[in-house]
C-alpha positions in Angstrom: 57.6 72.3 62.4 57.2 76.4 62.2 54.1 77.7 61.8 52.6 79.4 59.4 52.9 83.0 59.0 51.9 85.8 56.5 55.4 85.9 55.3 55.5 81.8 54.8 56.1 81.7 51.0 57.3 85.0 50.5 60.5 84.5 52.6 62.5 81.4 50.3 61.9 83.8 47.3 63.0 87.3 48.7 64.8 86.5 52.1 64.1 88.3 55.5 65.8 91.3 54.9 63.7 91.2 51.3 60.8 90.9 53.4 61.6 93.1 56.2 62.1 96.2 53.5 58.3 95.9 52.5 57.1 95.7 55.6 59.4 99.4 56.0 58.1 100.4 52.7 55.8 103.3 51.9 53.8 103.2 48.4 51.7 105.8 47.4 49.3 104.9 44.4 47.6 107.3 42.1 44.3 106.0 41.1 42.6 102.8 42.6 40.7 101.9 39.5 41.5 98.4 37.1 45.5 99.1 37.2 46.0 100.5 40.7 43.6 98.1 42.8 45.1 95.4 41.1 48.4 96.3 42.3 47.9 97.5 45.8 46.1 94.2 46.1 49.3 92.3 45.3 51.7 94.4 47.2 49.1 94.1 50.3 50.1 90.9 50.2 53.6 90.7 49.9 53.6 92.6 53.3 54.5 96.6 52.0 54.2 98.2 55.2 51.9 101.8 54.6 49.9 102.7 51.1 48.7 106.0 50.5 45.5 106.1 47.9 44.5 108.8 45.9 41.3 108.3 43.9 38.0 110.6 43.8 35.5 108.3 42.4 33.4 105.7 43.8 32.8 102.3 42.4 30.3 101.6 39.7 28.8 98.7 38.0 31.0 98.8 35.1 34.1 98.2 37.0 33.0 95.0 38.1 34.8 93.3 34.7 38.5 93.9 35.9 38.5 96.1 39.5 40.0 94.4 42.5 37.5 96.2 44.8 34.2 95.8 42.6 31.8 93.8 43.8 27.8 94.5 43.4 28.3 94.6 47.6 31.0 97.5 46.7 28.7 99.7 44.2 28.7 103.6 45.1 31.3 103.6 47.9 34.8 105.6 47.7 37.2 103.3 45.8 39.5 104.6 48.3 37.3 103.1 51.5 36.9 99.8 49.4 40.3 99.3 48.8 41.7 100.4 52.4 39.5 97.5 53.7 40.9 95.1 51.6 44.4 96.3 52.6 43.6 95.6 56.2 41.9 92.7 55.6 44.5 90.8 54.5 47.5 92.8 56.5 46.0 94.3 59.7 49.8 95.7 60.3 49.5 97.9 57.3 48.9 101.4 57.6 46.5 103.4 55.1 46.5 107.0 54.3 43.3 107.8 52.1 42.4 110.4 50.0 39.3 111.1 48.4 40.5 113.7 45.8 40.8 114.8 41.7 44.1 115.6 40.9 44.6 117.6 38.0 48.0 119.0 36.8 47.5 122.2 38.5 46.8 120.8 42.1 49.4 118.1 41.5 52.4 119.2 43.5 50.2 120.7 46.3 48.9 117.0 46.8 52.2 115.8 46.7 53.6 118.1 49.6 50.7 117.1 51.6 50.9 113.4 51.0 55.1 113.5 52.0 54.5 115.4 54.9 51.4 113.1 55.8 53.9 110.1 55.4 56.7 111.7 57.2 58.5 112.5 54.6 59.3 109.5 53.2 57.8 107.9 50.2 59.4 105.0 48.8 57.8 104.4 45.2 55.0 106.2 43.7 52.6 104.7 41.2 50.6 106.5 38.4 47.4 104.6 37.8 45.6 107.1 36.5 43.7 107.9 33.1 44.4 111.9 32.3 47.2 112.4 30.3 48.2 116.1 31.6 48.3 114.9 35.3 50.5 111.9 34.4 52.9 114.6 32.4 52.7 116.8 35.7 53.7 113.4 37.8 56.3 112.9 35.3 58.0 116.3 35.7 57.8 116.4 39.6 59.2 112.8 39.8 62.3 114.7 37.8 62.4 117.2 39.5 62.4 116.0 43.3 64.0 112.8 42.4 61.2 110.5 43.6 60.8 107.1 42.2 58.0 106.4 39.6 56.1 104.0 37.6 53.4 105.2 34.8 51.2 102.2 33.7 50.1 103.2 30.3 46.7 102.4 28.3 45.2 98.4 28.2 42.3 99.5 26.5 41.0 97.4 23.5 44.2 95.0 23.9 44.3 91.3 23.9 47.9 89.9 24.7 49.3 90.3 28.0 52.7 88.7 26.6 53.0 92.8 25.0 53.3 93.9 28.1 56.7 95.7 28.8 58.4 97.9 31.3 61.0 100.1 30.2 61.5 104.0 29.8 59.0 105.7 27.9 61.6 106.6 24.8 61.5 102.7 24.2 57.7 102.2 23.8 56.6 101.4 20.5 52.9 100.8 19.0 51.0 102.4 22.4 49.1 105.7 21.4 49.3 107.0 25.0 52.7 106.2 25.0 53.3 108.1 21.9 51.5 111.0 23.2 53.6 111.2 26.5 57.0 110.5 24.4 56.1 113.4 22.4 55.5 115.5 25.8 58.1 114.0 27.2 60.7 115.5 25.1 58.8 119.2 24.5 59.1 119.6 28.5 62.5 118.2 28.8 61.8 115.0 31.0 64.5 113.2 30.3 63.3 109.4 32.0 60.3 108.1 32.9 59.6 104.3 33.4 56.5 102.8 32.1 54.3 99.4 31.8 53.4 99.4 28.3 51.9 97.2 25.4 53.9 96.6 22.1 50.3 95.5 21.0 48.1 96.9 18.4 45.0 98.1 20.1 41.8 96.9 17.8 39.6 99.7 16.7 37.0 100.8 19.1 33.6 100.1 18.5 30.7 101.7 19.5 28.1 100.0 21.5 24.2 99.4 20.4 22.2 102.1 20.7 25.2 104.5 21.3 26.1 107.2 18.3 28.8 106.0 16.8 31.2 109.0 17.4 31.2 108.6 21.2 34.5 106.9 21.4 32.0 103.8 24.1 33.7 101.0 21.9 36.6 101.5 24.2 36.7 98.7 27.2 39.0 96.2 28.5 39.1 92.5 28.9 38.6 91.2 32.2 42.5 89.8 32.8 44.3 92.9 31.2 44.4 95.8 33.6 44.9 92.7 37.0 48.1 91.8 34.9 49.1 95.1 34.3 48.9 96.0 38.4 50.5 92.8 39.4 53.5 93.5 37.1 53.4 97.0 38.3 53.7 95.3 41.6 56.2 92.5 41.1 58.6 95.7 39.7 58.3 97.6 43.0 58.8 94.8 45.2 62.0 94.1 43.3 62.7 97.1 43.2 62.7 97.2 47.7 63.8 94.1 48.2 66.5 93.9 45.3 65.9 90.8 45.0 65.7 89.7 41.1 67.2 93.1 39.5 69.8 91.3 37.8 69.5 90.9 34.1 67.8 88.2 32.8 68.5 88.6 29.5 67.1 89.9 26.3 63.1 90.1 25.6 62.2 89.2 22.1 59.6 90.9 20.1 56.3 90.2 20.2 54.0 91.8 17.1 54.6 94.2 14.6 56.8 97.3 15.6 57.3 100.4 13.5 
């Protein structure tokens, strides 16, 4: 009998080659937080070859409900640092490029040049974990403009039902504020495509928490299984994406919840 490898269960479902193609892969992920640990954890271990992580903050107590890397052993270290231990922890082949840095729109492409040339040119898939709506619009035009490959995970916040959760291009989202937002931004800067995981869910009304004024929007949190979902399907798209394995169609999606 073989022995066990890494690769044991993920090679009947994607094939050598499949697997090979991760292992050559390069991912850079934008923000490490509920969304983006979530999903580098997953593509860790389906064998993707190099990550570069972008992410400025460190961990903190309230992350603990849905973050990959939050742990009370974690609290106040880089996310970046927590999550590039985890990488190698479970694939000591991988290679990680870290950076502790805010993006903002204006710095943006700057980052961008120096994370291409850091990886050699060569970055397969980027992801856009991140919460600040101008620097995923900045992401968005660059990915049109330079023709790099990317996926926007849009907001889980206050939402229930992970069987909302879609990935299309961004003209097809319906009931998602921060979709609505970045369709509407979308179209005034002329980005023609940009695929996004999204929820077709109503998000409940924020409520504030005790002892908190009641205009401070500190109502808004997430449940503990939302934003791990949302990476891993972040995740399973990418690694179908490399390995082409399971891009064929697989039929129509029906609706779940109101639309309008």
């Amino acid at each position: 009998m073989a022995a066990d490898t890494p690769a044991t269960k993920l090679i009947p479902v994607l094939g050598e080659e499949g697997v090979a193609r991760l292992e050559d892969a390069t991912i850079l992920v934008f923000g490490v937080g509920g969304v983006g640990s979530n999903c580098v954890e997953s593509l860790a271990r389906a064998r993707v070859g190099r990550f570069i992580l972008v992410d400025a903050d460190v961990v903190s107590l309230s992350n603990i409900n849905r973050q990959a890397i939050a742990f009370m052993s974690t609290q106040e270290r880089p996310k970046v640092e927590v999550m590039a231990e985890m990488i190698r922890d479970i694939n000591p082949d991988a290679e990680v490029i870290c950076r502790q840095v805010r993006v903002d729109a204006e710095t943006a492409g700057d980052i961008l040049d120096e994370l291409f040339e850091a990886a050699g040119g060569r970055i397969d898939h980027v992801v856009d974990a991140i919460d600040t709506i101008s620097v995923k619009l900045e992401l968005a035009a660059l990915a049109e403009r330079r023709g790099f490959s990317l996926i926007s995970s849009m907001g889980g916040a206050n939402k229930l039902h992970p069987e909302c959760l879609r990935i299309t291009d961004i003209s097809k989202t319906v009931n998602c504020r921060l979709s609505r937002v970045m369709r509407k931004e979308c179209r005034r800067r002329g980005i023609r495509r940009l695929t996004v995981l999204y929820s077709c869910e109503h998000a409940r009304p924020a409520t504030g928490l005790p002892g908190r004024d009641r205009r401070e929007r500190s109502g808004m949190g997430t449940v503990s299984y939302m934003p791990p979902i949302m990476g891993q399907m972040i995740a399973g798209y990418l690694i179908r994406m490399i390995t082409g394995v399971g891009t064929e169609a697989v039929g129509p999606v029906p609706p779940v919840g109101p639309t309008r």
